[in-house]
Structures are given as structure tokens and as C-alpha cells.
C-alpha positions as CSV (number, residue, x, y, z in Angstrom):
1,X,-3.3,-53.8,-2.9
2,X,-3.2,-55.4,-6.6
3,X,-5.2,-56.1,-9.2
4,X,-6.2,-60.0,-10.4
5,X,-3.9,-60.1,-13.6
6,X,-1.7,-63.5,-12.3
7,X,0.7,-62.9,-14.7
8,X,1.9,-59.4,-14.2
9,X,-0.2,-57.6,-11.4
10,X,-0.8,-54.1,-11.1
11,X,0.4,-53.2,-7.2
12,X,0.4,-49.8,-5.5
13,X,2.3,-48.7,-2.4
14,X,2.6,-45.7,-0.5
15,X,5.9,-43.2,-0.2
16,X,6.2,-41.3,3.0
17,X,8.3,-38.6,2.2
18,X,11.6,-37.4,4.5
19,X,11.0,-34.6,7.1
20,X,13.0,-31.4,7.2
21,X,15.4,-32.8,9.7
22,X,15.6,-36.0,8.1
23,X,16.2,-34.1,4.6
24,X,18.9,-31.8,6.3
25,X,20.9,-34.9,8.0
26,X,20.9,-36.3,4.4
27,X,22.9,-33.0,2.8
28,X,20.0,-31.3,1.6
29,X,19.1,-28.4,4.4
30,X,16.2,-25.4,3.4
31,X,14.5,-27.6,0.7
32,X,10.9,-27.4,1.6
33,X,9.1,-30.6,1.8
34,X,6.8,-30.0,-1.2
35,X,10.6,-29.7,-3.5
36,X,11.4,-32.6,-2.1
37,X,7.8,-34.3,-2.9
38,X,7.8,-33.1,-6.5
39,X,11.1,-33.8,-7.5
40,X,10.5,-37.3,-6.0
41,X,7.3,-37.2,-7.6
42,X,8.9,-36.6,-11.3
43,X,11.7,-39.2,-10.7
44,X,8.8,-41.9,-10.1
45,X,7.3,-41.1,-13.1
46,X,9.8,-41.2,-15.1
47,X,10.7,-44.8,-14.1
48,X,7.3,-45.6,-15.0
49,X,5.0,-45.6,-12.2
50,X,1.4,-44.3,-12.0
51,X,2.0,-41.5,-8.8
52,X,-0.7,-40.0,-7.5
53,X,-1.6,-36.7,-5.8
54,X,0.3,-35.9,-2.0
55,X,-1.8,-36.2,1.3
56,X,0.1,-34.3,3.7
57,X,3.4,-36.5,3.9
58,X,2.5,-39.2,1.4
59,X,1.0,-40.3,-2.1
60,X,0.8,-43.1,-3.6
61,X,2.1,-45.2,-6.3
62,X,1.0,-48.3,-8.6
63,X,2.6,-50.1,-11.2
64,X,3.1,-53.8,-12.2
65,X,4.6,-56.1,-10.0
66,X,7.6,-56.4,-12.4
67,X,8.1,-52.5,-12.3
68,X,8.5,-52.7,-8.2
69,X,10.5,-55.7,-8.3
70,X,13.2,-53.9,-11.0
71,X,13.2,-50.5,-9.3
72,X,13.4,-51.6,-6.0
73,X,15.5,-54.8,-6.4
74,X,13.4,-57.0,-4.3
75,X,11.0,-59.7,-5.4
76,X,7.5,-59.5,-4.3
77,X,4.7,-62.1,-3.2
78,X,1.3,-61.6,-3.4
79,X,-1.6,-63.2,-1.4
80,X,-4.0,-64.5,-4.5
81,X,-6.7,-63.9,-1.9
82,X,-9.7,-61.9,-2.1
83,X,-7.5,-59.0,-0.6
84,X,-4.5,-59.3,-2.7
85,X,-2.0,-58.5,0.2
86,X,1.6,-57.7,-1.3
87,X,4.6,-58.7,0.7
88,X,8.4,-58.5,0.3
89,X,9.6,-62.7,-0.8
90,X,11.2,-64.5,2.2
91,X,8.8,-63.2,4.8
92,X,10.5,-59.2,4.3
93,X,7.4,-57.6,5.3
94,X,5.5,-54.7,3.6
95,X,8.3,-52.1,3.5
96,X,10.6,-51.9,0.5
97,X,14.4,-51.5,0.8
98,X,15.6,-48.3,-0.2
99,X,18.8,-49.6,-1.3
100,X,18.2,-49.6,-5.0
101,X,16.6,-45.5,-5.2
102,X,18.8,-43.7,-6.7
103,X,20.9,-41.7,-4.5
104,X,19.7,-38.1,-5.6
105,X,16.1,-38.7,-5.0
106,X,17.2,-41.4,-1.8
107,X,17.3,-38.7,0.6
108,X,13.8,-37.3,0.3
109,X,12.2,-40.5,1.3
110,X,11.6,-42.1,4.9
111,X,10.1,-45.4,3.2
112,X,7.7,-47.2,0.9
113,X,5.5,-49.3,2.1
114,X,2.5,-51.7,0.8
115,X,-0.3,-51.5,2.7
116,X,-2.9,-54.3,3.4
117,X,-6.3,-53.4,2.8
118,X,-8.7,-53.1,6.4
119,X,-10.5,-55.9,8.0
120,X,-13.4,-54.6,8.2
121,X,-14.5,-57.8,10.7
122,X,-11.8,-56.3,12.6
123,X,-13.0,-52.6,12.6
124,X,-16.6,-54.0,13.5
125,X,-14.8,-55.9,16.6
126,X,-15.8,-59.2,15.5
């Protein structure tokens, strides 16, 4: 989702954190998940983003376009439409590389993704 600013959007996305097996194939066996979340949680907002409370094994984060696209290395479109969809550029979908996370904090995610707003003509079944 994003805001109307055209020159410097504000975008949010959501983080699915790691699960306990995914955390302990990374090196990092007997951290509990909520560890994991809030150390996560405080590494996100110290690069700046707006992070928002967990919902089971999620939250959220927003931030300017031009914070995503440094953190995460990728450059992002954004349909100017009504619904402000947010994409990766070159037709990479709505999940951000992990590539550019930082290695300690790397481990405790499964992905980031944006997620396009409902249809709600779709949800009525028209």
C-alpha cells in the first residue's frame, strides 16, 4: 500500500518472521520467536522504519519508498492507481530480496513482502 506523495511515497510491507526450525538451521537454536521478533523489530527501527506491533508471526513496516529501495537494494514501482499497488522494478513481484539485511538480523526473517490491498469486487464475486 502507499500513500499519494509522487515524489517520495510512504510504502508499508509486511515481515514474516523465521520459525524455530528455520531459526535453528540458520545457527541460532533455543531463541524464542518473540527474541527473534524484537531484536528484528529494533534493527528496523533503527534503519528508520515506522514498525508496528506483531500479529502472531508478522508486523508490519512503512517508510518512504527511498528507505525500502536503500535497505533492501532493489528499486520499487508503484501502480499510481487508486490502490497504490507496490511492486519489485522489472516485474520482481511483491517479495523483497533478503540479500541486502544484514546478516545478524538475516536469519530471523522468512520474507518481506508488499501486499496489494483486497478487491473487494472480487470478495463480493463479481
Amino acid at each position: 500500500m502507499a500513500t499519494l506523495d509522487q515524489a517520495d511515497p510512504t510504502v508499508s510491507a509486511v515481515v514474516e518472521i523465521a520459525s524455530d526450525d528455520e531459526r535453528e538451521a540458520a545457527g541460532m537454536p533455543g531463541m524464542h520467536a518473540n527474541q527473534a521478533t524484537s531484536q528484528l523489530k529494533a534493527t528496523l527501527t533503527k534503519a528508520g522504519f515506522e514498525v508496528h506491533a506483531p500479529f502472531n508471526t508478522t508486523f508490519s513496516i512503512g517508510g518512504k519508498k527511498s528507505l525500502f529501495e536503500e535497505y533492501f537494494a532493489q528499486k520499487l514501482e508503484i501502480d499510481e492507481g487508486l490502490l497504490g499497488v507496490v511492486t519489485i522494478a522489472g516485474g520482481g513481484g511483491q517479495e523483497l530480496s533478503l540479500d541486502a539485511v544484514p546478516d545478524d538480523v538475516k536469519v530471523f526473517v522468512r520474507r518481506v513482502t508488499f501486499v496489494s490491498p483486497p478487491s473487494f469486487h472480487e470478495l463480493v464475486g463479481g
